[in-house]
C-alpha angles and dihedrals in degrees: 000000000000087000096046086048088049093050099041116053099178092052086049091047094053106038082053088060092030092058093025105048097058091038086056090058087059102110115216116196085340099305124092133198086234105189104341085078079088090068088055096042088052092047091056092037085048096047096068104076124011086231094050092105138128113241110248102246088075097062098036088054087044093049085043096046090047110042090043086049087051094043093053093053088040107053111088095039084044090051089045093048091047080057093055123030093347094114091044095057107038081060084063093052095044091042084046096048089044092046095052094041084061085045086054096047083052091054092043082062102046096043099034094233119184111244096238096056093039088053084054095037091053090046091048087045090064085034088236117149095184089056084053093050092046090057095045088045087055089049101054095053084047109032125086126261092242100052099032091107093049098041082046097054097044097076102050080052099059088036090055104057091030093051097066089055094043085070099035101052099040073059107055092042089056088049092050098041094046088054097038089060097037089236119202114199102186091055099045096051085045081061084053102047092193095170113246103011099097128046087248109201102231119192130186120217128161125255130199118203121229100140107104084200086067088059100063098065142055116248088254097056087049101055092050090041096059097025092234121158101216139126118220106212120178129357125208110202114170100342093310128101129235139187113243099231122182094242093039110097130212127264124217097269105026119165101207136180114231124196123190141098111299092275105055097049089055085057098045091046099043094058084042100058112258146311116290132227096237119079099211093169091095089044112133111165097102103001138044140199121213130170112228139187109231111219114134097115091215080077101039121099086025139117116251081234105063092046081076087208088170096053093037105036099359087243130125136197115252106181138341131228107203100180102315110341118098114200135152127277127242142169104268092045112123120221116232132194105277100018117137116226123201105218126206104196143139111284102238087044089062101094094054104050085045087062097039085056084047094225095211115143095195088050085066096044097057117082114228102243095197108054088029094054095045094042096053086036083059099049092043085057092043086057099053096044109109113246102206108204115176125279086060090279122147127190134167132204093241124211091310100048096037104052088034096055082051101042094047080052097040090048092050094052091049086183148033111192098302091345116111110195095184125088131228100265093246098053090054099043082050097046080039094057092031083053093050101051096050098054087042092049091048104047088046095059100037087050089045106089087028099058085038102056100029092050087053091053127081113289092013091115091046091059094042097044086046096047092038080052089050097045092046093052099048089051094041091047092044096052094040102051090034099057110027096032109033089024094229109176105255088236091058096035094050089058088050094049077047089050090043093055083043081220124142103193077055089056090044091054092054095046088060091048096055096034087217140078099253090099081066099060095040084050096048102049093061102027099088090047094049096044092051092040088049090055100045091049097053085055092050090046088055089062083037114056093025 
């Protein structure tokens, strides 16, 4: 069996998710490995034979597939965030990575260490194979001729028993830490209100307005007046229906239809003046509702606001459904491939704004080759191009940098001209899974025998027990000074401790925790600062600790 596994790779692939996914669904004390089991499964599979490995390319094209997958749904809320406590976030990171390169000097020390194997052990510790080959790289321009094969080796010793524990305990800290503070991630992410990263429940119900403030201004100043998240849908004045524009005001005696979660309508219909007796919101006669796939590529990548459906069809959006989430629709939303819009229009317009959406369900499920394969091309190219900072150092972003910096460009633009560079919700959170399994499966296989043999020999158990120290207390420290201190949400913080580990079974495992996208845009916004920092400081350890 060992031999048929060693000669075929794809049947090795597969059997390691097939055995590792469901594995990864078992809850333990209420907390499961979700899809990071694959990465254990791979290290005891790969223990068994020093060729049962995976070859590279496997993992390299599941680490691309996923980060640029991540980086495309990411990139409007990354560039918002950035806007906002980037920078005070990316300073914890930085503060978190310098302070545990001085740990690790400390434990080099103690333990006596060689500097070869500390500089892998600190790479495998924060599970960052960049860091590693920038410190190789370094190694092979300073080291001797003569003991180039041993200094090179070193490190990928000391990588290799440090890496398993770099995911698991980051792990285990964000279990504990999650059940320590009683942590609730759908309120939290209610608090947030980041649209379309929580299934939001949104309810109608019918106003009348009695209140003569609600006159003197138009339903878009008194949203932002008021601060309310609701969307106004029909009115009925005087038997007649009426579409609820933003720039259309109240009358003494409206009837209008209110959309939002249960608060903000008690809010809205307070100031109003009440709820009505008559429910209008299944009223017909004049105007309909229809749910509609958009995927006619000239609206996608754009802002509700700049379609003009009043002035074009006199319709409006009410609300969006992206996968499972259901929020409200505004006028800086952008429309992405496979979201469902619900439509307000007149009845006999219906048709046609159906059409102009496109309304195809297999549109949306097919994934556009040309602008997925350039963009990812791109990224790929960005990640082998040498970065020269002084001192005569290089160092590159690698297949994880490289596709993650396009793709959150790339996101952010949406579109160039009749290129769409997103992608329909299903197709990336498939590519994204797909992605994920196959770098998990292969680094698990390829660690495997290594892990195995070098923990069995002498000082293996020093290594392991000194990087497992250093990543418990990063991710102790992170989550610690980051939630109690700087008061991060934790679905935000866990994809940054995600993003500080630069590890994506860590950020898988926090998307299934919070049930919701907020851990990708914590992880993108430090990721690109901690993997470049990562790779600068473990070529700083190796002058340090030599």
């Amino acid at each position: 069996m060992i031999k048929i596994l060693i000669e075929n790779p794809l049947i090795l692939l597969f059997l390691v998710a097939a055995i590792g996914y469901p594995l990864g669904h078992i809850r333990i004390g209420g907390s499961s490995l979700g899809v990071a089991a694959v990465l254990f499964v791979g290290l005891a599979i790969g223990s068994l034979d020093p060729n049962m490995k995976l070859p590279e390319i496997i993992y390299v094209l599941g680490l691309a597939l996923f980060v640029y997958t991540v980086g495309l749904s990411s990139g409007p809320s990354f560039t918002a965030s950035l806007l906002r406590e980037g920078l005070r976030n990316n300073l914890l990171i930085a503060g978190i990575l310098i302070f545990v390169a001085a740990l690790t000097v400390v434990v080099q020390k103690i333990f006596h260490l060689k500097a070869t194997i500390t500089v892998g052990m600190f790479a495998g510790s924060f599970t960052n194979t960049p860091a590693l080959a920038g410190a190789l790289e370094t190694i092979k321009h300073l080291a001797p001729k003569e003991t180039l094969n041993q200094l090179v080796t070193e490190p990928v010793v000391g990588y290799s028993i440090a890496y398993p524990m770099g995911v698991i305990g980051v792990v285990i800290a964000i279990s504990i830490a999650q059940k320590l503070w009683n942590i609730d991630y759908v309120k939290e992410a209610k608090s947030l209100r980041m649209f379309g990263s929580l299934n939001e429940v949104l309810n109608v119900r019918t106003a009348r307005v009695r209140n003569q403030e609600a006159l003197a201004a138009t339903i878009e100043e008194l949203n932002e007046k008021h601060d309310w998240h609701v969307m106004f849908g029909r009115i009925k004045r005087k038997g007649r229906f009426l579409m609820a524009n933003p720039s259309a005001r109240f009358e003494l005696d409206d009837q209008v239809a209110v959309v939002g979660v249960e608060e903000d309508l008690d809010a809205a219909m307070n100031f109003l003046g009440g709820q009505s007796s008559e429910d209008i919101h299944f009223e017909r006669s004049e105007f309909d509702t229809r749910r509609i796939f958009v995927s006619n590529p000239k609206v996608v990548g754009r802002k509700i606001k700049t379609l003009h459906l009043n002035e074009q069809h006199g319709a409006m959006i009410t609300r969006i459904r992206r996968g499972d989430a259901d929020f409200l629709a505004h006028g800086d939303t952008i429309l992405e491939l496979g979201d469902r819009v619900r439509v307000l229009a007149p009845r006999d317009n219906m048709n046609a704004v159906s059409d102009y959406f496109g309304d195809s369900y297999r549109a949306v499920s097919e994934v556009d080759i040309l602008t997925f394969s350039f963009g990812l091309a791109l990224g790929l190219l960005l990640g082998i191009i040498p970065i020269p900072l002084p001192g005569g150092i290089t160092f590159r972003l690698g297949f994880a940098g490289g596709p993650l910096i396009v793709a959150l460009i790339l996101g952010t633009i949406g579109r160039t001209g009749k290129l769409v560079w997103t992608l329909p919700y299903s197709a990336n959170m498939t590519l994204r899974q797909i992605g994920l399994v196959f770098f998990l499966a292969g680094i698990g296989t390829r660690a495997g025998y290594g892990f195995l043999s070098t923990f069995t020999n002498g000082g293996g158990i020093t290594i392991f027990l000194a990087g497992a120290v250093l990543t418990l207390i990063a991710a102790v420290t992170t989550l610690w000074i980051g939630h109690r201190l700087m008061r991060i949400p934790m679905s935000l913080l866990i994809g940054m401790v995600a993003g500080l580990f630069t590890q994506p079974a860590v950020l898988g495992y926090a998307l299934e925790q919070t049930d919701n996208d907020l851990p990708n845009i914590g992880y993108a916004s430090v990721y690109p600062m901690a993997m470049i920092a990562k790779i600068l400081l473990a070529q700083a350890l190796l002058s340090i600790v030599t």
